[in-house]
N, CA, C and O atoms as a Maestro MAE file, in Angstrom:
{
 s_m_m2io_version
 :::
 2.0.0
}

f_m_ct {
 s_m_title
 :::
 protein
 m_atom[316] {
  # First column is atom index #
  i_m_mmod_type
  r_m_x_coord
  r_m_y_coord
  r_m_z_coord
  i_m_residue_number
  s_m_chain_name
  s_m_pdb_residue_name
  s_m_pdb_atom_name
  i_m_atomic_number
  :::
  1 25 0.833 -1.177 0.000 1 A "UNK " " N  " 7
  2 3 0.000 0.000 0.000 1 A "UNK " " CA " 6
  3 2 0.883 1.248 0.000 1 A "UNK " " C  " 6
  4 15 1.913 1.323 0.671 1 A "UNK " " O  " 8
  5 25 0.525 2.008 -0.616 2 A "UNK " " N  " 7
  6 3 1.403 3.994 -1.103 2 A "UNK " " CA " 6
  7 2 0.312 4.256 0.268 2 A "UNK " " C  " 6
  8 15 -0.654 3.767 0.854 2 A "UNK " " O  " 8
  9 25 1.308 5.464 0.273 3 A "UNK " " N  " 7
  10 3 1.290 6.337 1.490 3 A "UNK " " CA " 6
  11 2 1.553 7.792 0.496 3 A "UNK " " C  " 6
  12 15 2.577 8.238 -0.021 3 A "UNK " " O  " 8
  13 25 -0.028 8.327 0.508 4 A "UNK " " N  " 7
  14 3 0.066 9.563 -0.523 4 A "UNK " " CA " 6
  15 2 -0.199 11.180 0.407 4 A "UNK " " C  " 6
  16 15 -1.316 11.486 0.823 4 A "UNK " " O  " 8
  17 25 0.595 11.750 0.537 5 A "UNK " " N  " 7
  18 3 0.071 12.884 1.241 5 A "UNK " " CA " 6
  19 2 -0.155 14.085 0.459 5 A "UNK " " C  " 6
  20 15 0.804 14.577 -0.137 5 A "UNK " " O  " 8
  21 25 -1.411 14.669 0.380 6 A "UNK " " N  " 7
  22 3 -1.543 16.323 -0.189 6 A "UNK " " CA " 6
  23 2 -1.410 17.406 1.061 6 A "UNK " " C  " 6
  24 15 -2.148 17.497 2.042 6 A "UNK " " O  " 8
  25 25 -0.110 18.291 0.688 7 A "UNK " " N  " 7
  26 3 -0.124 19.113 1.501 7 A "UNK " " CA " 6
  27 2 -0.635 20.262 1.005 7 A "UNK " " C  " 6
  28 15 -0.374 20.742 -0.099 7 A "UNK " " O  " 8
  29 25 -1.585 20.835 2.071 8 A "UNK " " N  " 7
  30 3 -2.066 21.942 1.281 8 A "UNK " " CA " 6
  31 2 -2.400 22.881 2.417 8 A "UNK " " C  " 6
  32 15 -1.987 22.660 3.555 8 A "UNK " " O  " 8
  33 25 -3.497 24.422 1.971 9 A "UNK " " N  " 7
  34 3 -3.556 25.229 2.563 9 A "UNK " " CA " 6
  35 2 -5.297 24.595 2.707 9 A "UNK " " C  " 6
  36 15 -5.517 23.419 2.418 9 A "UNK " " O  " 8
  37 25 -6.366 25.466 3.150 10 A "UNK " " N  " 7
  38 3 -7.723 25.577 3.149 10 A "UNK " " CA " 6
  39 2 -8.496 26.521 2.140 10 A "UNK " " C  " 6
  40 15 -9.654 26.876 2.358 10 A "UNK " " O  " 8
  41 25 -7.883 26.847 1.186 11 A "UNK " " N  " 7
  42 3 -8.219 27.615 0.145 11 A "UNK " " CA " 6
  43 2 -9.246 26.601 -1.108 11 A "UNK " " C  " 6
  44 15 -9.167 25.373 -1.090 11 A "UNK " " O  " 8
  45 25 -9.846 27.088 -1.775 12 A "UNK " " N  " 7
  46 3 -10.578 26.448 -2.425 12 A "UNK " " CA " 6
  47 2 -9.886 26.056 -3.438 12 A "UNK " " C  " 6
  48 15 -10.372 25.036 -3.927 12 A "UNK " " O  " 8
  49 25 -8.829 26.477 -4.040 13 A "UNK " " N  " 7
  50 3 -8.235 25.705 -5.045 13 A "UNK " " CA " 6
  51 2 -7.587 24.755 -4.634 13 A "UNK " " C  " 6
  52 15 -7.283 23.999 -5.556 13 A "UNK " " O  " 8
  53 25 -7.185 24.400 -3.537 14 A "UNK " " N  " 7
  54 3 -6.286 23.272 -2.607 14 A "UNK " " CA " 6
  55 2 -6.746 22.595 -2.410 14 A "UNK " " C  " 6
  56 15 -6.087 21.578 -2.191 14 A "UNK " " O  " 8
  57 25 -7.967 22.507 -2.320 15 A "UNK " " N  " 7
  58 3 -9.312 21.731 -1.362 15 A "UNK " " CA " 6
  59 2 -9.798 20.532 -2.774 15 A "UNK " " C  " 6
  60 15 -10.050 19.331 -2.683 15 A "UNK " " O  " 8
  61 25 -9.793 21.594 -4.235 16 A "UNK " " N  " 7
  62 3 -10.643 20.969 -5.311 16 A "UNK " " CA " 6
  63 2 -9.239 19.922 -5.518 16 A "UNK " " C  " 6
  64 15 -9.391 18.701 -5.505 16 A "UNK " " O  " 8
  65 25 -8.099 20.448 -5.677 17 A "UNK " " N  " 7
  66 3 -6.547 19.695 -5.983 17 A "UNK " " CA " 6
  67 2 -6.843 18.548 -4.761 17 A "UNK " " C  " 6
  68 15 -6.853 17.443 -5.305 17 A "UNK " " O  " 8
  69 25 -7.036 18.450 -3.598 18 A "UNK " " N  " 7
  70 3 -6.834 17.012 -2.830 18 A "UNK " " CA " 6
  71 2 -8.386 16.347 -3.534 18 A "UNK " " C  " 6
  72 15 -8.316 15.374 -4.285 18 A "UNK " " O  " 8
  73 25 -9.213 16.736 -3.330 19 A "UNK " " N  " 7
  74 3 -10.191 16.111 -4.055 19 A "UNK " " CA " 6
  75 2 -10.144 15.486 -5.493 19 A "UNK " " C  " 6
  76 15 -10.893 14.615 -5.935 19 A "UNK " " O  " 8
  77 25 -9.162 16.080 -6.093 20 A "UNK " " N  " 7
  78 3 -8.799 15.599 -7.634 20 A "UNK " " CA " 6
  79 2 -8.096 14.100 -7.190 20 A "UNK " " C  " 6
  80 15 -8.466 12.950 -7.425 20 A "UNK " " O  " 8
  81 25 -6.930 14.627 -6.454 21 A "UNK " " N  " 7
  82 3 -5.820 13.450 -5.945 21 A "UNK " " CA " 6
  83 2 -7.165 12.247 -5.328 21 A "UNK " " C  " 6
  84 15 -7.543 11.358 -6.092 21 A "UNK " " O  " 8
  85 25 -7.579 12.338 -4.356 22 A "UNK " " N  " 7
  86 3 -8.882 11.061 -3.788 22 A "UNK " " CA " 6
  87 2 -9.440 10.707 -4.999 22 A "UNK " " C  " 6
  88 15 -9.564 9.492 -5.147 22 A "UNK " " O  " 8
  89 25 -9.969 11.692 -6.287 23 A "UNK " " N  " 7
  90 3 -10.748 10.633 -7.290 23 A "UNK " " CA " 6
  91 2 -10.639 10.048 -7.773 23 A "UNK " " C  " 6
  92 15 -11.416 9.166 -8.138 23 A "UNK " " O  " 8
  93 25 -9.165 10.332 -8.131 24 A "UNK " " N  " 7
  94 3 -8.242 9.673 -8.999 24 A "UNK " " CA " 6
  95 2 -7.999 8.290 -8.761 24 A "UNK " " C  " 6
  96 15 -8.152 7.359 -9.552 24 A "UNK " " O  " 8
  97 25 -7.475 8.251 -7.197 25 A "UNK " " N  " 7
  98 3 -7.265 7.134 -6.698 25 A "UNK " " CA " 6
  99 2 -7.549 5.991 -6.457 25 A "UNK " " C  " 6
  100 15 -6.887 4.956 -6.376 25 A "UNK " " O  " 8
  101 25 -9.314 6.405 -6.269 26 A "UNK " " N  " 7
  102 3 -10.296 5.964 -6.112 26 A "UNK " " CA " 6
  103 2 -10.631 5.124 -7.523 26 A "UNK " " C  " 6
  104 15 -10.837 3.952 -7.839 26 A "UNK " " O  " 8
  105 25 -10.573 6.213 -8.071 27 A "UNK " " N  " 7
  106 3 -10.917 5.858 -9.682 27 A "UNK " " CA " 6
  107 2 -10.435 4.412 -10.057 27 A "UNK " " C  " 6
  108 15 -11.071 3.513 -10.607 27 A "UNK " " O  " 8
  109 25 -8.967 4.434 -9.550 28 A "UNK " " N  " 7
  110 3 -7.817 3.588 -10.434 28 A "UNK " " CA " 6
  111 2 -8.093 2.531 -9.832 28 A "UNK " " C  " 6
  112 15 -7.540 1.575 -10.376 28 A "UNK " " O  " 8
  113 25 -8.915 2.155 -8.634 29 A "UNK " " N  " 7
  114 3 -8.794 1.334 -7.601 29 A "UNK " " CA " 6
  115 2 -7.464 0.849 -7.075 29 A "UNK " " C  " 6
  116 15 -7.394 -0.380 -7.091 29 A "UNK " " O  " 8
  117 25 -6.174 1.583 -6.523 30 A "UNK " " N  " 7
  118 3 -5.049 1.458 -6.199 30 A "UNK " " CA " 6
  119 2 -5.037 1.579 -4.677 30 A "UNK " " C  " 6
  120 15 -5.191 2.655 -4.100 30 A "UNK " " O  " 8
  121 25 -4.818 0.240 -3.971 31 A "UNK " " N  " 7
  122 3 -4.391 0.789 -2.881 31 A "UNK " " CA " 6
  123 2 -3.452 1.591 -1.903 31 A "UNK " " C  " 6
  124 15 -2.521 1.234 -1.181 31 A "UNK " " O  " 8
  125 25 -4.029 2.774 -2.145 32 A "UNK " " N  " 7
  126 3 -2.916 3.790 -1.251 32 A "UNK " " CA " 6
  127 2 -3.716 4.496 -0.072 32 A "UNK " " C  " 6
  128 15 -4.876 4.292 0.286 32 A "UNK " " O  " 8
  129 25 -2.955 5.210 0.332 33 A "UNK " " N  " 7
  130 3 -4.112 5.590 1.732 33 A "UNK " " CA " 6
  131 2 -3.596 7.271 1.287 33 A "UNK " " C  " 6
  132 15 -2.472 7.646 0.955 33 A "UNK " " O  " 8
  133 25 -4.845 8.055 1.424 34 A "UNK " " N  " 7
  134 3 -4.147 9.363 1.034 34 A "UNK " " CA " 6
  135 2 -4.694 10.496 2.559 34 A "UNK " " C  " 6
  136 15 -5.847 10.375 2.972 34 A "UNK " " O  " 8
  137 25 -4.145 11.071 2.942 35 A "UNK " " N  " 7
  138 3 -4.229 12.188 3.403 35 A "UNK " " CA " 6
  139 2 -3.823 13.592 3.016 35 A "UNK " " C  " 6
  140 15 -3.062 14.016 2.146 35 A "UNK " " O  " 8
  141 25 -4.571 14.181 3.936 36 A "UNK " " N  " 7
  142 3 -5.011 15.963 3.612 36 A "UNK " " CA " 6
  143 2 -3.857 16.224 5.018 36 A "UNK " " C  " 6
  144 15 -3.921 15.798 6.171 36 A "UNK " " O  " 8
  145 25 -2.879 17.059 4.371 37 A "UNK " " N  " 7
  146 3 -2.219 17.315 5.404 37 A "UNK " " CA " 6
  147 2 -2.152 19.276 5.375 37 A "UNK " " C  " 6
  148 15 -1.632 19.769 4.375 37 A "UNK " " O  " 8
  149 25 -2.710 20.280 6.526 38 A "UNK " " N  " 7
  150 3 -2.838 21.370 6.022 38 A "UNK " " CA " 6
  151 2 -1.628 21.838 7.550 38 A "UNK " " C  " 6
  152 15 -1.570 23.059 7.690 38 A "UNK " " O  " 8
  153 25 -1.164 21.410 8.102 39 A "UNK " " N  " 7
  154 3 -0.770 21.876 9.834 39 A "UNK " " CA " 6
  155 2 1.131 22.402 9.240 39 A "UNK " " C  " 6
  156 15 1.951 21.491 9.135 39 A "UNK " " O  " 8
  157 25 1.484 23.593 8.983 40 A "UNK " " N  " 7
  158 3 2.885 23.941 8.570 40 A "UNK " " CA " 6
  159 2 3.449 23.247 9.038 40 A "UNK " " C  " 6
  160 15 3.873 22.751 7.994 40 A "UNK " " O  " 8
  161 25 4.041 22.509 10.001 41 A "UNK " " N  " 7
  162 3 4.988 22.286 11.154 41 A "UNK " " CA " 6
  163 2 4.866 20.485 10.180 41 A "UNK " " C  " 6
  164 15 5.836 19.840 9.781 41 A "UNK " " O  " 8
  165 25 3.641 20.161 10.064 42 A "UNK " " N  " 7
  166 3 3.864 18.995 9.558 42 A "UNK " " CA " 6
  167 2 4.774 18.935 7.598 42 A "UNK " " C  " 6
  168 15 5.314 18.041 6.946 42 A "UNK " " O  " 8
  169 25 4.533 20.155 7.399 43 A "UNK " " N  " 7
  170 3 5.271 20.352 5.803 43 A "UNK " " CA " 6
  171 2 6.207 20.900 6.176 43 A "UNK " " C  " 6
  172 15 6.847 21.077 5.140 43 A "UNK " " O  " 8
  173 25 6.950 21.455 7.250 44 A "UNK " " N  " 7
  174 3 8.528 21.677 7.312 44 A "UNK " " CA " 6
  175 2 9.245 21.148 6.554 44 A "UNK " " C  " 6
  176 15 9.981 21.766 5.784 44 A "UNK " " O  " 8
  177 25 9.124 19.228 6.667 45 A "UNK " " N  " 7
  178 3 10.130 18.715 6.601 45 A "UNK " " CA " 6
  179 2 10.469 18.177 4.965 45 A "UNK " " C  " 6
  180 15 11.431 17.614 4.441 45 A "UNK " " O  " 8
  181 25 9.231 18.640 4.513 46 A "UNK " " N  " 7
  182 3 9.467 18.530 2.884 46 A "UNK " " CA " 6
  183 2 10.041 20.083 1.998 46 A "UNK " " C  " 6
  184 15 10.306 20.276 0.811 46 A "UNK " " O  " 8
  185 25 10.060 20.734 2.863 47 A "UNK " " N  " 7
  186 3 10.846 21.891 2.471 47 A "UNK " " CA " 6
  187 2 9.948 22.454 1.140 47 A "UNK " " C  " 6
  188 15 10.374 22.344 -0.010 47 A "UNK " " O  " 8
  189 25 8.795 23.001 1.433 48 A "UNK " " N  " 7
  190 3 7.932 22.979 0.539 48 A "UNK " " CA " 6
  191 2 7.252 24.674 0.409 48 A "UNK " " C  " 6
  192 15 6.430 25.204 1.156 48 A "UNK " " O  " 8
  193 25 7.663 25.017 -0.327 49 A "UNK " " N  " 7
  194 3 7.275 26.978 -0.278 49 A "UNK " " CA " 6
  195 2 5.894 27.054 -1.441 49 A "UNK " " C  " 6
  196 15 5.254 28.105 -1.389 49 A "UNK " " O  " 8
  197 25 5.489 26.143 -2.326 50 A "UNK " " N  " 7
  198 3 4.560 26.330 -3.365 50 A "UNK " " CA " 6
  199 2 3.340 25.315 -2.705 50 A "UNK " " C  " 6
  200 15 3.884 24.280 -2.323 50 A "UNK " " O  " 8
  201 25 2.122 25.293 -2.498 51 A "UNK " " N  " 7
  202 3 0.932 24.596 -2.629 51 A "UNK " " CA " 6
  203 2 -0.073 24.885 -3.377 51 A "UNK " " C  " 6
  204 15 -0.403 25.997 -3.791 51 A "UNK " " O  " 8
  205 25 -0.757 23.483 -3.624 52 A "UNK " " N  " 7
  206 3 -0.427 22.724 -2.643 52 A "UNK " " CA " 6
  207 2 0.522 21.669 -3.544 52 A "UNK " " C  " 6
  208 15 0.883 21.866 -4.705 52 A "UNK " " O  " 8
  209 25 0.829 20.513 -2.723 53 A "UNK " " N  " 7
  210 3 2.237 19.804 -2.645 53 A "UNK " " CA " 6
  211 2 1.582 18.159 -2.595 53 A "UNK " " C  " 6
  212 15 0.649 17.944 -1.822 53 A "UNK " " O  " 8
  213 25 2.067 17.162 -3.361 54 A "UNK " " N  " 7
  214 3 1.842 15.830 -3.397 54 A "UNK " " CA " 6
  215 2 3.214 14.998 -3.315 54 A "UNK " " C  " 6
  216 15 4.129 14.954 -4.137 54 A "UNK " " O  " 8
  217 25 3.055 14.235 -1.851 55 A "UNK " " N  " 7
  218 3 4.210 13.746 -1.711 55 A "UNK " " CA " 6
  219 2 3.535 12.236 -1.777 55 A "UNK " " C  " 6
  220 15 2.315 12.144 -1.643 55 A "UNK " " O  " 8
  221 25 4.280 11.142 -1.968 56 A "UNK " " N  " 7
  222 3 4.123 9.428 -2.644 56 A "UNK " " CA " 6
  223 2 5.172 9.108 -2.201 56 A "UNK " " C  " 6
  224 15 6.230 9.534 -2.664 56 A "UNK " " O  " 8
  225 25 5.079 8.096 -0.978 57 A "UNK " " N  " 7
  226 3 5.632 7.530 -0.179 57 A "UNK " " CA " 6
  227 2 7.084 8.363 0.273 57 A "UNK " " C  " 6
  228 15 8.233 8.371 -0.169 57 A "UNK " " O  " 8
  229 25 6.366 9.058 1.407 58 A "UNK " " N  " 7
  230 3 7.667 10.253 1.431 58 A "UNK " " CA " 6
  231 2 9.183 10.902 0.021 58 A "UNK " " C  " 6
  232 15 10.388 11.151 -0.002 58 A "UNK " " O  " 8
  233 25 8.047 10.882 -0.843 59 A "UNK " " N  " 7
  234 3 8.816 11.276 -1.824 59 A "UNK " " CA " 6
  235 2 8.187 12.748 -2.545 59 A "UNK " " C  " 6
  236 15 7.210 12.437 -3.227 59 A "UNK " " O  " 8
  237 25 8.425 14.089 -2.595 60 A "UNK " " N  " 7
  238 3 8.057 15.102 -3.163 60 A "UNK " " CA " 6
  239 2 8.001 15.149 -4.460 60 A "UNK " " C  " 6
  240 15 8.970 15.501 -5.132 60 A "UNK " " O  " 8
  241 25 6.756 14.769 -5.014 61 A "UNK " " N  " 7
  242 3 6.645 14.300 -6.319 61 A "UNK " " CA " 6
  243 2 6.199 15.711 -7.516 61 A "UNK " " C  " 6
  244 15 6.641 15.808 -8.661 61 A "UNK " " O  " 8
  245 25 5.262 16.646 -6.864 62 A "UNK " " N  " 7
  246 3 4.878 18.205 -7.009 62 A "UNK " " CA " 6
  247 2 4.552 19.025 -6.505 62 A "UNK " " C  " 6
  248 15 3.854 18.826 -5.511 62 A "UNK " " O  " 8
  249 25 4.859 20.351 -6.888 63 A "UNK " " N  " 7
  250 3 4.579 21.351 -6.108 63 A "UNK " " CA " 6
  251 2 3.312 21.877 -6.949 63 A "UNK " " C  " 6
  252 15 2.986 21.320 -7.997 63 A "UNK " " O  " 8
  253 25 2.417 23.299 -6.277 64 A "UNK " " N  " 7
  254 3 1.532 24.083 -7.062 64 A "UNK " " CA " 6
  255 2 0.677 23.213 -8.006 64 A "UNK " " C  " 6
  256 15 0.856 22.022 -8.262 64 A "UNK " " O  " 8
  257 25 -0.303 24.046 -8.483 65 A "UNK " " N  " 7
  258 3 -1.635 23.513 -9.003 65 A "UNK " " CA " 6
  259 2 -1.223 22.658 -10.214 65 A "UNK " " C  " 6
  260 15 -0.545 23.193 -11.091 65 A "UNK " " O  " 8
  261 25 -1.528 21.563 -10.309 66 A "UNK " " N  " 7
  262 3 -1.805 20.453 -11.647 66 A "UNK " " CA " 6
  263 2 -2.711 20.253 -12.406 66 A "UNK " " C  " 6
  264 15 -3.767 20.843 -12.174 66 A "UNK " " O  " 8
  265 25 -2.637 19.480 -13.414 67 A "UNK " " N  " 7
  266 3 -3.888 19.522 -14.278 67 A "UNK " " CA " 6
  267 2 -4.657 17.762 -13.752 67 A "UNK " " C  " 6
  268 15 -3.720 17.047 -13.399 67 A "UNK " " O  " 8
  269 25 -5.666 17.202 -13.671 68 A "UNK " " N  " 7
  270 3 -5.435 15.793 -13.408 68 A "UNK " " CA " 6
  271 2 -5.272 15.074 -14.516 68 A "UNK " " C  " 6
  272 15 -5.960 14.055 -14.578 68 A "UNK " " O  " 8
  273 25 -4.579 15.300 -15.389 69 A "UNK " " N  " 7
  274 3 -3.989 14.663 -16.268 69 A "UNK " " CA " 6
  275 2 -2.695 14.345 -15.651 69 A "UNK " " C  " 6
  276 15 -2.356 13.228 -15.259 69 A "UNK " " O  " 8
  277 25 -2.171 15.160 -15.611 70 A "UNK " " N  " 7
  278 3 -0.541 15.467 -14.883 70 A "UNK " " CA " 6
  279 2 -0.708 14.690 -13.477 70 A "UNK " " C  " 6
  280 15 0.148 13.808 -13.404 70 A "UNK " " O  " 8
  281 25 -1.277 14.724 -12.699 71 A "UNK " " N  " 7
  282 3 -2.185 14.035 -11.459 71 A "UNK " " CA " 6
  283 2 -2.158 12.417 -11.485 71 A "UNK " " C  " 6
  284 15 -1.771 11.690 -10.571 71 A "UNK " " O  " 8
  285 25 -2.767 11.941 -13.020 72 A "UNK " " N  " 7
  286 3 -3.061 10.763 -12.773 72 A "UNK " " CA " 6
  287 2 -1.303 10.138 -13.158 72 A "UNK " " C  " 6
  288 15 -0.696 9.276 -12.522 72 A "UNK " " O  " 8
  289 25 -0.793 10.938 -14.440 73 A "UNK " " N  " 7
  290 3 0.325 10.563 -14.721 73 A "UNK " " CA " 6
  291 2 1.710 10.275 -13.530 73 A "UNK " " C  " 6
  292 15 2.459 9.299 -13.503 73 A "UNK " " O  " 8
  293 25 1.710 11.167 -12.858 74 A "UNK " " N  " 7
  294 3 2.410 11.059 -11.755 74 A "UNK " " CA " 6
  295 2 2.302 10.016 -10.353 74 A "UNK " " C  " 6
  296 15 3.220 9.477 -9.736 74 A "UNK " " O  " 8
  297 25 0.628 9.953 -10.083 75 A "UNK " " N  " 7
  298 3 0.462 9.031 -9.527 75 A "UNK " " CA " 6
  299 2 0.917 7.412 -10.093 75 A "UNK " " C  " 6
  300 15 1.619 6.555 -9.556 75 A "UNK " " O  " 8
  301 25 0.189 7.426 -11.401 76 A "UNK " " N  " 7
  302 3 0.967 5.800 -12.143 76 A "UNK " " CA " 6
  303 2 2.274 5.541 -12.003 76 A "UNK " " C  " 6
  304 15 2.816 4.453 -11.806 76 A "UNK " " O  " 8
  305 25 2.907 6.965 -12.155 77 A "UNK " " N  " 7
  306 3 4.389 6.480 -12.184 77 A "UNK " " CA " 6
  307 2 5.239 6.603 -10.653 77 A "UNK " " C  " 6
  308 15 6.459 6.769 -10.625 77 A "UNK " " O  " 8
  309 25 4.580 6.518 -9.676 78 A "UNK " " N  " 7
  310 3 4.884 6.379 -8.799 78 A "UNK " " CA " 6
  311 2 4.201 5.143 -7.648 78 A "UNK " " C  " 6
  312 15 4.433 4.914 -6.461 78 A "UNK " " O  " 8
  313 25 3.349 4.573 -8.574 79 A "UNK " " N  " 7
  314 3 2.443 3.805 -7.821 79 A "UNK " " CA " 6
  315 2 2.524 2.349 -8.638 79 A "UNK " " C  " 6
  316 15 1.847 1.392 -8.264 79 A "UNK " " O  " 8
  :::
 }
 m_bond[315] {
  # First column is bond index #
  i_m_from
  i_m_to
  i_m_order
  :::
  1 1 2 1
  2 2 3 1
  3 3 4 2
  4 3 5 1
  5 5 6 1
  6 6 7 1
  7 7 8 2
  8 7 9 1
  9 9 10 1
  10 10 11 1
  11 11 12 2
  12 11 13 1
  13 13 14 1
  14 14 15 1
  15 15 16 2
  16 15 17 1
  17 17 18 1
  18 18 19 1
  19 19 20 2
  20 19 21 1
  21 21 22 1
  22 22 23 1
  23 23 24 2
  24 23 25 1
  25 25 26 1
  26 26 27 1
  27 27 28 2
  28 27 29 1
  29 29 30 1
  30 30 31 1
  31 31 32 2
  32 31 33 1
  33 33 34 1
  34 34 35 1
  35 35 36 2
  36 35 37 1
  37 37 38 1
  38 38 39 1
  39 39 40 2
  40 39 41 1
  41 41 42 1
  42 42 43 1
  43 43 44 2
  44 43 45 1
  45 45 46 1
  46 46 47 1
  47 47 48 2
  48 47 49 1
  49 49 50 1
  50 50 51 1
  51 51 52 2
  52 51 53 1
  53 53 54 1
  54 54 55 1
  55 55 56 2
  56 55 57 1
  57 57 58 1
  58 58 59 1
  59 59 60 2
  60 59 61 1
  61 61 62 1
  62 62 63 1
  63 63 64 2
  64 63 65 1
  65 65 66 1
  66 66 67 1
  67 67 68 2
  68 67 69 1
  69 69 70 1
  70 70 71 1
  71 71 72 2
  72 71 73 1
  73 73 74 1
  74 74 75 1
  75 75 76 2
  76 75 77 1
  77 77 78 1
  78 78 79 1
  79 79 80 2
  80 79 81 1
  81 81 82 1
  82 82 83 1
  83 83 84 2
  84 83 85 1
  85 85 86 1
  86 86 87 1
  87 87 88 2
  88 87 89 1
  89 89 90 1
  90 90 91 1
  91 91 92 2
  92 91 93 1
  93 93 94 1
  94 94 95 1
  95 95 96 2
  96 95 97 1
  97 97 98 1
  98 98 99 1
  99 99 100 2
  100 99 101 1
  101 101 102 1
  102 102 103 1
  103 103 104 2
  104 103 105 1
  105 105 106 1
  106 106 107 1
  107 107 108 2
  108 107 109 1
  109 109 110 1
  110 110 111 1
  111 111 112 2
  112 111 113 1
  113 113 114 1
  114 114 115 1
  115 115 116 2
  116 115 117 1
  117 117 118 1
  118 118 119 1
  119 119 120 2
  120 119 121 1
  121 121 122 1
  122 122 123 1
  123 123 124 2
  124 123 125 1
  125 125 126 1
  126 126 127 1
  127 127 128 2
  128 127 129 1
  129 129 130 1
  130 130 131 1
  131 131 132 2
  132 131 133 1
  133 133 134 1
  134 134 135 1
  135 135 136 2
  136 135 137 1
  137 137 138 1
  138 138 139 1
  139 139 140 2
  140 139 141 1
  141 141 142 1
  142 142 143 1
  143 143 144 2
  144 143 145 1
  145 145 146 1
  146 146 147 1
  147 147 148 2
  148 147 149 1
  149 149 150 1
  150 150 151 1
  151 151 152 2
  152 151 153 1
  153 153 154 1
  154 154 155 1
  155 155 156 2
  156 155 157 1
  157 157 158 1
  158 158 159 1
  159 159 160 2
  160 159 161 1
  161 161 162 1
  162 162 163 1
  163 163 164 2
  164 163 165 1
  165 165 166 1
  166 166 167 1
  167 167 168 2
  168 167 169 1
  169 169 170 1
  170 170 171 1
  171 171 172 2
  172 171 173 1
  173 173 174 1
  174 174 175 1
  175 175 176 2
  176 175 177 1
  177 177 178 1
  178 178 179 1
  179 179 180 2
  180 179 181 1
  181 181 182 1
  182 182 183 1
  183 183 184 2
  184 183 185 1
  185 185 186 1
  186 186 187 1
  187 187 188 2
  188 187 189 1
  189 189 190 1
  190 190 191 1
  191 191 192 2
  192 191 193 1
  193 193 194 1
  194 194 195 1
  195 195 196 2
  196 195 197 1
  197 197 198 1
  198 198 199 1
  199 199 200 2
  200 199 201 1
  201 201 202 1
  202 202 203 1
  203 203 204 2
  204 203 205 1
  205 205 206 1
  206 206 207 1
  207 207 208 2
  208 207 209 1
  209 209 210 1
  210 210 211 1
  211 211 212 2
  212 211 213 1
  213 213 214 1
  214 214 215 1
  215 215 216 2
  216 215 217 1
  217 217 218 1
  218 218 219 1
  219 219 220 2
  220 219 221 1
  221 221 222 1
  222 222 223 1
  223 223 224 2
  224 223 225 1
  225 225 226 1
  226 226 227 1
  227 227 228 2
  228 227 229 1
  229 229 230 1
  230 230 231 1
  231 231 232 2
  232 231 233 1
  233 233 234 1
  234 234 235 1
  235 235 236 2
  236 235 237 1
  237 237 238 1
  238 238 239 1
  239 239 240 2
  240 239 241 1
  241 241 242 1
  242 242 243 1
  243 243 244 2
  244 243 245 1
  245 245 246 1
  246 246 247 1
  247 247 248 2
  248 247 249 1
  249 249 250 1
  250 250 251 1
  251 251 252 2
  252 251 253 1
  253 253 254 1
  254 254 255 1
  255 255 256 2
  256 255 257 1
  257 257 258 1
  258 258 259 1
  259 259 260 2
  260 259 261 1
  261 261 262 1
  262 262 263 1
  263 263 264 2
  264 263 265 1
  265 265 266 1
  266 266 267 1
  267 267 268 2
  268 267 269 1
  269 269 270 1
  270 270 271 1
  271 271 272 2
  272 271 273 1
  273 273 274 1
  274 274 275 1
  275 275 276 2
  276 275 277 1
  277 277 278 1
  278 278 279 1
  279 279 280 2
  280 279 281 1
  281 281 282 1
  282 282 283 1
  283 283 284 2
  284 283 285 1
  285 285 286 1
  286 286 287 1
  287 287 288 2
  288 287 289 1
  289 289 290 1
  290 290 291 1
  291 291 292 2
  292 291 293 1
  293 293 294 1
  294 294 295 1
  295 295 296 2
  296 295 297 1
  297 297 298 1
  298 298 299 1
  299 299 300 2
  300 299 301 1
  301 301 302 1
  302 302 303 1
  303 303 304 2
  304 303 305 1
  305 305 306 1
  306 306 307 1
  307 307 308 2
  308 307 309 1
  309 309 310 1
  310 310 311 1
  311 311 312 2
  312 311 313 1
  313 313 314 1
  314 314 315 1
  315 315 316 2
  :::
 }
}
């Protein structure tokens, strides 16, 4: 099982971006477990200045808004 985290803010474009990331996932039927991670202190450690941010199995895979094209592509190739 992937361990997918969206780091993000509470803004509505962040909110629709983790919701893209869950449909996707969902979609593909892949087991990964995804969380909404919004708490700074918890994105310190990815050294992360652009959101929101998709990290795949502690790996920083993107920063800032995607298309879910780009979304699903990245997820496959990391999953």
């Amino acid at each position: 099982m992937k361990n997918i985290k969206i780091l993000m803010s509470r803004c509505g474009c962040n909110i629709a971006f983790a919701e893209s990331v869950e449909k996707i996932v969902k979609e593909s039927g892949l087991e990964a477990s995804v969380s909404r991670i919004d708490d700074v202190v918890q994105m310190l450690p990815y050294n992360v200045m652009t959101l929101p941010a998709l990290v795949v199995d502690e790996r920083l895979v993107s920063t800032g808004k995607i298309s879910e094209d780009k979304i699903k592509e990245l997820i496959k190739g990391e999953i």
